[in-house]
Structures are given as C-alpha cells and as structure tokens.
C-alpha positions in Angstrom: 1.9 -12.0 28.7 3.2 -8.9 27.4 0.4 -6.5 25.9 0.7 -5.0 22.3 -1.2 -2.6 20.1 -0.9 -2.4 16.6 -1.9 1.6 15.6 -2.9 1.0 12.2 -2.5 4.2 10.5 -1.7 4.0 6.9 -3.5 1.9 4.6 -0.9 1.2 2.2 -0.8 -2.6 1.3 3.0 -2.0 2.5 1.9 -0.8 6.0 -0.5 -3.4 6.0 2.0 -6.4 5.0 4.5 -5.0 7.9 1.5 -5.6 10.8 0.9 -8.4 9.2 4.0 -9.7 9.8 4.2 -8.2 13.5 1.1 -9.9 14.5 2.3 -13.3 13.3 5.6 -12.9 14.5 4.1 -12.1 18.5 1.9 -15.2 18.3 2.7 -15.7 21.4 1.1 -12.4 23.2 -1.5 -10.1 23.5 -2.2 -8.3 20.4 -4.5 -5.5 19.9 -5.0 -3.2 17.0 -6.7 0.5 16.6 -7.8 1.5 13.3 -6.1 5.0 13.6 -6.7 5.9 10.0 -9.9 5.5 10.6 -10.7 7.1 13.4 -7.6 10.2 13.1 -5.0 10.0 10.1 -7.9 10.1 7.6 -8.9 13.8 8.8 -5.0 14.4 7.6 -4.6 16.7 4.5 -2.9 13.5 2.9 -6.3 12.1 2.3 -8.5 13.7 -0.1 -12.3 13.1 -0.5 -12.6 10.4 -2.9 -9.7 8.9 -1.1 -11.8 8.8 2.2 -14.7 7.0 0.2 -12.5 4.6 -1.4 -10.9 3.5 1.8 -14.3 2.8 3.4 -14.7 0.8 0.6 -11.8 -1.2 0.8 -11.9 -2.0 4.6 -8.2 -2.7 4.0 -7.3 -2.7 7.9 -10.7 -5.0 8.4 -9.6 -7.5 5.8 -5.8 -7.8 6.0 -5.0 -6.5 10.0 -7.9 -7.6 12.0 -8.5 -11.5 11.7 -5.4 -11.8 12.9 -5.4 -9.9 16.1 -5.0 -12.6 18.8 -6.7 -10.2 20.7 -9.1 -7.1 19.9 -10.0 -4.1 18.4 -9.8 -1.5 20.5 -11.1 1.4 18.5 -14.7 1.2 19.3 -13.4 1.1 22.8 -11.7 4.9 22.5 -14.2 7.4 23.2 -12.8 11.1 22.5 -16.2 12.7 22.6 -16.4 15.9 21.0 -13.4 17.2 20.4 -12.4 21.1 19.0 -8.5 22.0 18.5 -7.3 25.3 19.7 -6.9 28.4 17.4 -3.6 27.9 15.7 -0.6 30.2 16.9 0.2 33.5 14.9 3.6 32.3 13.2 5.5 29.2 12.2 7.9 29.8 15.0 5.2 29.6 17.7 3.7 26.7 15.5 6.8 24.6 15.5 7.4 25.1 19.3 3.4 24.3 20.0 3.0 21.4 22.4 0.3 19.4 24.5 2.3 17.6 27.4 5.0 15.5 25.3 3.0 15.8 22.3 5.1 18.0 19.9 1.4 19.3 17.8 3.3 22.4 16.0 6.2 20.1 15.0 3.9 17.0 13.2 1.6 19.7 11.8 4.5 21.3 9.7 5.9 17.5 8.8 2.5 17.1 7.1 2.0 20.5 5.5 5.4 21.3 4.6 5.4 17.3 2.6 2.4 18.1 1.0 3.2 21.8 -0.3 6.6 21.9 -0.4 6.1 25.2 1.7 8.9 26.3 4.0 8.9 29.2 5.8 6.4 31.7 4.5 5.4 35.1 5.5 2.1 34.0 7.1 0.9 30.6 8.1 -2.5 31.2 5.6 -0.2 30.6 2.9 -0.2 26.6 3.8 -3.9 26.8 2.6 -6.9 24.6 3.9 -4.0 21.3 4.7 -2.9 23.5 7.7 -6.1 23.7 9.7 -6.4 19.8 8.8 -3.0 18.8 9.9 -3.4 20.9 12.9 -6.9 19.4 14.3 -5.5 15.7 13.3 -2.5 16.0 15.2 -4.4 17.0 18.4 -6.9 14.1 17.5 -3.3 12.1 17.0 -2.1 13.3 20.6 -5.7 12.8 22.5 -6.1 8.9 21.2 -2.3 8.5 22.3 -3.1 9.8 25.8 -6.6 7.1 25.8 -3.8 4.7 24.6 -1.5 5.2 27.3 -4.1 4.2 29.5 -4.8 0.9 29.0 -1.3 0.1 29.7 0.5 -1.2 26.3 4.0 -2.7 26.9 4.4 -2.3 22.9 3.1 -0.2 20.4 3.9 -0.4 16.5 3.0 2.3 14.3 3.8 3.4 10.3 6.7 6.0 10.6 5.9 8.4 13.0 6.5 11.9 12.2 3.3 13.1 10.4 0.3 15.0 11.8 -1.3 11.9 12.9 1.2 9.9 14.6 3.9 11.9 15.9 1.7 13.3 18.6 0.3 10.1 19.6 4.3 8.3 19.8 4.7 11.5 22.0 1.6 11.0 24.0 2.8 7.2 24.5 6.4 7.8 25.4 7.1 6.8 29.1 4.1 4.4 28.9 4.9 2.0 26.1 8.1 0.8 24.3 6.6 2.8 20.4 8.0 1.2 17.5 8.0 3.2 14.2 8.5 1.0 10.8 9.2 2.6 7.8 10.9 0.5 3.6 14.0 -1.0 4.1 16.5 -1.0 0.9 13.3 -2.6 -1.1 9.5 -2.0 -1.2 9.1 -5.3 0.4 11.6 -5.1 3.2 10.9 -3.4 6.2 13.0 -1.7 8.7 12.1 -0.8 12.4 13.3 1.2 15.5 11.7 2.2 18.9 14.2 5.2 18.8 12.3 6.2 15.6 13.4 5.9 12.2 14.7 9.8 11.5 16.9 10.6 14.1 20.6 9.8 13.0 21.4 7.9 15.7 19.0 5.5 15.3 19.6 5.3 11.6 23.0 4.4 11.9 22.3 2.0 14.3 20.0 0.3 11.7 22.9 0.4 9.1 25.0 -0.9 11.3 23.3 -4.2 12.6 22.5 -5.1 9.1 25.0 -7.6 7.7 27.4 -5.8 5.3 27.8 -7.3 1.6 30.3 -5.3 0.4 29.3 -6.1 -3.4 26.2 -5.1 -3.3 27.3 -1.7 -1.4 29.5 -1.0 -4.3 27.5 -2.0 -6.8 24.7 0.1 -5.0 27.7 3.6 -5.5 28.3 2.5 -8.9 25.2 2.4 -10.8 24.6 5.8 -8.8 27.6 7.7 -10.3 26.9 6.0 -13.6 23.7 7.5 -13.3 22.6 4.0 -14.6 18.7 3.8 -16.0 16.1 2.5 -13.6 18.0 4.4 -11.0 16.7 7.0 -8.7 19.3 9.4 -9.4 18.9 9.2 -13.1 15.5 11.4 -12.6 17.4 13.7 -10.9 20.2 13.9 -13.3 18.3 13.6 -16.9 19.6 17.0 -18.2 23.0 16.9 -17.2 25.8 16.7 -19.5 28.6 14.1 -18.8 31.8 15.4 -17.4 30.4 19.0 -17.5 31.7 21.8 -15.1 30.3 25.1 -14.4 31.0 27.7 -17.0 35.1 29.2 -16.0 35.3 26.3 -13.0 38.3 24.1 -13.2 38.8 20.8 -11.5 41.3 21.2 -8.1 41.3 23.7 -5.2 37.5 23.8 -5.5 35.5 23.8 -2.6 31.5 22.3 -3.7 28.9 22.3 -0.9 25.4 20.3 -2.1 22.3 21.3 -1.0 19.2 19.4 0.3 15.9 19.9 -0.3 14.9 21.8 2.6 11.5 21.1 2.8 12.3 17.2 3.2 13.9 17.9 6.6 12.4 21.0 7.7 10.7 19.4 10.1 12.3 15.9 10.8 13.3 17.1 14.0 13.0 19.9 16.9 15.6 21.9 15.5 16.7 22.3 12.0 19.6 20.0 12.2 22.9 23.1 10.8 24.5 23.1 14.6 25.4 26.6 14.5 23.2 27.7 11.8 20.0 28.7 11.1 19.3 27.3 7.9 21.3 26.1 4.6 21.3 29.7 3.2 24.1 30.3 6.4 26.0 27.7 5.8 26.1 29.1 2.3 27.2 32.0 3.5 29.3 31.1 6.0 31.3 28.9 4.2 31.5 31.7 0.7 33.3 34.3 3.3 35.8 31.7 4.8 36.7 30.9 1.1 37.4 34.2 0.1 39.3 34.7 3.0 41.2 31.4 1.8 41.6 32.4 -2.0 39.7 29.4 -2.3 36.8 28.8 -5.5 33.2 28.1 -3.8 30.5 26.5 -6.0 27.0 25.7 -4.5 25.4 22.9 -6.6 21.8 23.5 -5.7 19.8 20.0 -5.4 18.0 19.0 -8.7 15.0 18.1 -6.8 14.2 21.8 -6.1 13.2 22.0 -9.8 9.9 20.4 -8.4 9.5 22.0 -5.4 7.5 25.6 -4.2 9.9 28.3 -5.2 9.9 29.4 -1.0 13.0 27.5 -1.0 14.7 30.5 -2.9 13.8 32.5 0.5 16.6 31.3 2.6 19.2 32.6 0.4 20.8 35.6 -0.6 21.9 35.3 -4.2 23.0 38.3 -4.4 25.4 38.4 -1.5 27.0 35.1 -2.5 27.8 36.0 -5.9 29.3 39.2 -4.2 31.6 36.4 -2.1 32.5 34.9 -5.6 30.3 32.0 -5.2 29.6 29.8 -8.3 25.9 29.3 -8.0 24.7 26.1 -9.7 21.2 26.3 -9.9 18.8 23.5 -9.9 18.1 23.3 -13.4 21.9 23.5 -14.5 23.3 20.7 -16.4 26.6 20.7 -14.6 27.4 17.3 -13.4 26.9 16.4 -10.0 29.6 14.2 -9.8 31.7 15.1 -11.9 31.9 18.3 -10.3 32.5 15.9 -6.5 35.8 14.2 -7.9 36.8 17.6 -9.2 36.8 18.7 -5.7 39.3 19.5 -3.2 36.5 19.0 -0.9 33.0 18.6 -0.7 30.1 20.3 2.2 26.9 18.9 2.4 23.6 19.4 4.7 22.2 15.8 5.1 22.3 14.9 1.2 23.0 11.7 -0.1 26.5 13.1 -1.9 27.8 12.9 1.7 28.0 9.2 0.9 28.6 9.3 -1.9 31.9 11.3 -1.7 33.5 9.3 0.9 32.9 5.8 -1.2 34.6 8.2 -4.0 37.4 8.7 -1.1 37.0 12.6 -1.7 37.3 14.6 2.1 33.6 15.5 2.5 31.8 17.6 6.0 28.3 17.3 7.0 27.1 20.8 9.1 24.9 19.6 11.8 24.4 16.3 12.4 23.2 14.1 10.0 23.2 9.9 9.3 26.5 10.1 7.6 27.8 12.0 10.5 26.3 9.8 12.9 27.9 6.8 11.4 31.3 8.0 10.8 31.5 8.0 6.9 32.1 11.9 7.0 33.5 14.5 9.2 30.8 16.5 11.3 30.8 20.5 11.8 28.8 22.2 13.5 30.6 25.4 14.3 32.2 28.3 12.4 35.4 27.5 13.9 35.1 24.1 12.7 34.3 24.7 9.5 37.4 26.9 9.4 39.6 23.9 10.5 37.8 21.8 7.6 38.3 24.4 5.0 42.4 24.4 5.7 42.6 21.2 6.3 40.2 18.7 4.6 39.8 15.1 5.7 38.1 12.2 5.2 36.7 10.5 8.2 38.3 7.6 9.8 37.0 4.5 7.2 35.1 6.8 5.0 34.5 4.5 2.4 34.0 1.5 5.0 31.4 3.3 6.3 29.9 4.5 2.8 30.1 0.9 1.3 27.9 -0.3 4.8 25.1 2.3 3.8 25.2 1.3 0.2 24.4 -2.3 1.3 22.2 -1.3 4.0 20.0 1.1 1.4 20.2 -1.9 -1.2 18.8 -4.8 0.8 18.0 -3.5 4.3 15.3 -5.1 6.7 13.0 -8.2 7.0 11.5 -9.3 3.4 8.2 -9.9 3.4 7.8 -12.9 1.0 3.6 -12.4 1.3 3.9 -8.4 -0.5 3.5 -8.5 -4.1 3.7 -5.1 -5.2 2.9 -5.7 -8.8 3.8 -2.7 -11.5 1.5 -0.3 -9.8 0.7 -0.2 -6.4 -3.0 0.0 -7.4 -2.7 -3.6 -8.3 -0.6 -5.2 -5.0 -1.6 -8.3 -3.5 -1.0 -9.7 -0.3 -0.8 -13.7 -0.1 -2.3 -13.3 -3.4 -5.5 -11.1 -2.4 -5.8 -7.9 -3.9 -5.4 -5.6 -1.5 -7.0 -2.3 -2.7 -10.3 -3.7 -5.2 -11.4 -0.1 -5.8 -8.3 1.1 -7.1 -7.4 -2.1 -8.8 -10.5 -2.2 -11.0 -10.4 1.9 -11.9 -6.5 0.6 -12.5 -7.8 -2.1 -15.3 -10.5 0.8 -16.8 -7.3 3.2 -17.0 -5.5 0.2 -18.9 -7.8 -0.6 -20.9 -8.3 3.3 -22.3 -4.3 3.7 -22.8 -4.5 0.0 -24.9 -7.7 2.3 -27.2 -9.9 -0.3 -26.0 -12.6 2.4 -26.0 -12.4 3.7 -29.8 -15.8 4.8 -29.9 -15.3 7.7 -27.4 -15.1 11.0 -28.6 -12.2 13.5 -28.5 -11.4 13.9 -24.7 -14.4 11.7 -23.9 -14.6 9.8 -20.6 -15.4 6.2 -19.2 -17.5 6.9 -16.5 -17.7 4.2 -14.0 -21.0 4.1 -11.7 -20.4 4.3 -7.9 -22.5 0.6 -7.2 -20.1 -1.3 -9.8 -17.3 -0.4 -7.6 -19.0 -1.2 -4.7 -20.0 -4.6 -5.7 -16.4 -5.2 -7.8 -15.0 -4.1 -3.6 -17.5 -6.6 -2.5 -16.6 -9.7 -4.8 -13.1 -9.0 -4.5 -12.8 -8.9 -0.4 
C-alpha cells in the first residue's frame, strides 16, 4: 500500500475542498496528513494576528481534512525542538541564491515578501520590513519539517502551490524522497488543477493545457469577452480608464513595434533565474529591443502593464526612462488610457515578457515573441527569444508561431474550464461565507461577515457618526462552536 501525506498548509475552504477530494479519491491507501499551517505556514508574514486567532478558532484542517485521513495525523509526531534561523545574508542577491541542501530558503523567502509588498529589488533588504525576517525563519521551519518528512518514507506528498516561504523549502527538502504534488484553481474557483513538476514552471503548465480536452468555443469565447473588455471580466479592472480605439499621442497603426510589460514583482521570484534568457530584467529587454529599432527606422512603444498602478513604485527602478525616450521610445505608462488592444492589432508586431497579451496576440493572428521562456513559449502559441541576435531576426522578420492561434484558443479553453470540479465547494458571494457539503467552513469569519451586512443594510441606525459594532471575543467563540 502506497503511503501518502497530505501537507495541509493553507486553510482556504478551496485548499481544503482539493484534500478533500485527494483523500477520497486514494481510498484505497495510506493517507496521512500534517497540519503545516499550523505548525509552519502560520509564522508566514501572510498571516496577521487576528488571523492566527481566528484560525485556531476555526480548526478548519481539524474539521474538514482530518476525519477523513484513513490514516493519521502526523503532526504531533514531528518534533523540530528548538529551532533559530541563521542571520539573513547582506543583499537580495545572496538571499536569492541562499540554500539549505535542496531547499532553495533565499528563493521562497523573496516569493513571499515580494507578493506581499510588491517590493523588487531595493537598495537594502531592511526595506522589506518585519515580513522579511518572518518569511525567512518560516521557510527554514518549511525546509526542517520537509527533511522530518522525508524520513518517514512518503511515496506521495500533496501540498497547496508550492512556491511561498512555507512550502517551497519543504517540496525541496522532499524531492528525491517522495513523488510532491503541488495543486493550485483551475479555470474556475472550484476546479482544481495539479502537477508533481509544480504548477509555475512552463513546461509543466503547458503540459496541463495540453491534456485538458480542448473546446474550441469556449476558448474563443474566453479571447473575446477579453478584447471586448466585457464587464465581470478580469481585464475590465485593468482596463477601466482606457478609451476605445485610442493610440498614443503621434502613433499610427502599421510598422509599429509594441512590447507589453508584466508586472515584475509577480514573477520575480517564480523561478531560479529571472526568466529574460539573455537579460537581466524587463528594463533590458526594453532597451535592447528600443536600439535594434532605431537601427531599423522602426516606431517602439512600451505599453507598461496597468496593474503597476497598484504596485510599490520600485518597479520604476529597472528602467531607464530617460535613455529610452532618447532611443525614441513611446512610453505608455501605466495609468495611460491608450488601448491595450487596440494598440496589439495596430501592430506590425508585438514583444512580451510572460504577459497574457502573448495569447492574446496570437488568437488575434498578430506575429508576437516572448524573451525568455515563458507558458506561451513553452506551448508553441508564440515565437521564443532569448538572445540579442534573435531578437534581431524577429524584429526583420516577424512571425507567428507554427498554429499560433491553435495554440492560443487551447489556453483560452484550458484557463476557462481547466481541472477537476469539485461539486462539494460552494464558494458563495464572499469567500467569508463558503461552504463545503453545506457546512460553513470558516464560522468566525462568516458571522463578522453577517455583522458587516447587517451595518452596510443601516440595520444599526442608532450608532453614532463613525460608531462601531463591537463584537465580544466569547460570542465568536461560542458562534465557532455551534457552527463546527
């Protein structure tokens, strides 16, 4: 009987649905599961205070994951001792090349902090604030439980995404010892998705996409509300205060050359290295690609990623405005109301980093590059560069990739309805109030949920101005009680 461990390290009702699910699906073996949230990911910076007291409220892993073990607990069974991390390395260099063993520590510590700040690259790692020091002594807690893990001789070990402070380290510790499955949403918030090869890397990702059946309606309907920016849809947020059809001031449609950014701090640490080939960072591949179109004659305009409206300005720090406008680049800055697409189909080409417009552009059959090597590389929808040279050969030539839109209309039906539905999630209109098989999963949250309601409905007229309902500690703990 082949031995498994669910590492239960995320109490979100979704993570807890997906184990679930795993469990009842292994019937048929040994399953064990480790509360790691309790024991590791809750010392993460993701976890404030009052989060930590309302999870030990909740029990959520105890209720939901537990019963149905059909084998044991472990986590009383793990005995670090005491335990101190290191002192932290002097830069973010050093920290991203920090290991212990297999366990890449510096790597997961960035994932966390730079998710939670939106921090890349600053001139001293203080900057971070207190969530560095946290992600840096959970991740060595995350790579000593992984090496206890390894011990006990796991064939299987299934664990919520795996690249955070808390569970990269541990998937690192386990590797060569156990076949470590990461799960992460499919194309809905009750589908799931799930790779032992992880669920970043491209060429796992485009394995996914391409063992999932492909309805080619629902991948072009997927492109289509997308470009018609169509409400309810993701990339209306992003798009809210651009005007239809508009350009950038003295740009006209043909011969231009548009590379899209991505919000750096969403990849910066995906992966060992940055992910450009060649190149350091996006701010080179800016560069790179301004000087080979003025040697060309040929109009460059960067259209900056919305997103980066909402992000720490430190993203500014990678590029050299200056010297780009000097190369008689266009810069479209984050906040500019030029259209993102319209500006694509006026394109002679399109360069991209890793951003969805890579996907976009091929469905839209305009010739579109990644730099480095990204999930639309990986599954052929675009053409890959990774070089100056190749760049070059782009730039002169530009091509769409064999099946382009093929490809494109897969990931459209792949990021519509992608991985195994999980019929017992109800994640109602908040995920303070989602139920599993009908049992509310978080009874904390869900009754402060029902106070908040009531207060926006004016339930509670008799307050004064900028009054609040106060709520005493031992109702919630009794409402957590009733509602377990």
């Amino acid at each position: 009987m082949n031995k498994v461990l669910i590492a239960s390290a995320n109490p979100w009702s979704f993570a807890l649905a997906v184990e679930r699910d795993i469990i009842a699906t292994r019937a048929d073996r040994q399953v064990d599961v480790l509360n790691l949230f309790r024991i590791c990911s809750s010392r993460a910076p993701e976890w404030r205070s009052r989060d930590r007291w309302i999870e030990a409220l909740n029990r959520k892993i105890n209720r939901f994951v537990v019963p149905l073990a059909t084998g044991r607990e472990i986590t009383g069974d793990i005995a670090l001792g005491h335990f101190d991390a290191p002192p932290l390395p002097a830069d973010e260099a050093a920290l991203r090349a920090y290991r212990h063993g297999e366990a890449r520590i510096g790597l997961a510590t960035l994932s966390s902090v730079t998710s939670i700040t939106t921090i890349i690259r600053p001139p001293a790692l203080e900057d971070y604030g207190p969530a560095l020091r946290q992600a840096w002594h959970a991740a060595h807690l995350s790579a000593e439980y992984g090496r206890l893990v390894a011990e006990r001789g796991y064939d299987e070990v299934y664990i919520f995404n795996g690249r955070h402070c808390y569970s990269r380290p541990f998937c690192d510790a386990l590797s060569g010892h156990a076949r470590v499955f990461r799960y992460e949403q499919g194309g809905t918030g009750t589908r799931y998705v799930m790779s032992d090869r992880g669920v970043h890397a491209p060429d796992a990702v485009a394995d996914l996409i391409l063992s999932h059946p492909t309805d080619e309606a629902s991948g072009r309907v997927f492109f289509e509300q997308r470009l018609a920016k169509a409400a309810g849809n993701p990339v209306a947020f992003f798009t809210a205060n651009q005007v239809e059809g508009l350009l950038p001031a003295g740009v006209e449609a043909g011969g231009i050359v548009s590379f899209y950014t991505s919000s750096s701090d969403e990849m910066y640490a995906v992966g060992d290295d940055p992910g450009f080939g060649d190149f350091p960072t996006q701010g080179a591949v800016g560069l790179a690609v301004a000087e080979a179109c003025k040697t060309r004659g040929l109009r460059f305009v960067i259209r900056f990623h919305p997103h980066l409206l909402y992000k720490h300005p430190s993203w500014q720090r990678e590029w050299d405005f200056a010297a780009l406008r000097r190369l008689g680049a266009v810069l479209v800055l984050p906040e500019d109301p030029c259209d993102t697409y319209a500006l694509a189909r006026a394109s002679r080409c399109v360069l991209t980093c890793g951003s969805t417009i890579g996907f976009e552009a091929a469905y839209l059959s305009v010739p579109v590059a990644e730099v480095g090597y990204w999930a639309a590389g990986a599954l052929g929808a675009v053409t890959t560069v990774r070089t100056a040279a190749e760049m070059a050969a782009f730039l002169e030539a530009p091509r769409l990739a064999p099946s382009a839109q093929e490809r494109a209309i897969r990931y459209g039906a792949y990021a519509s309805g992608a991985g195994k539905e999980l019929p017992s999630l109800d994640v109602g209109r908040h995920p303070d109030l989602a139920r599993i098989d009908g049992r509310i999963v978080d009874p904390v949250r869900y009754a402060l949920r029902k106070v908040r309601d009531l207060g926006s409905i004016r339930e509670y007229k008799a307050l004064p101005p900028g009054g609040k309902i106060i709520v005493d500690p031992s109702v919630l703990q009794a409402l957590a009680r009733k509602m377990q």
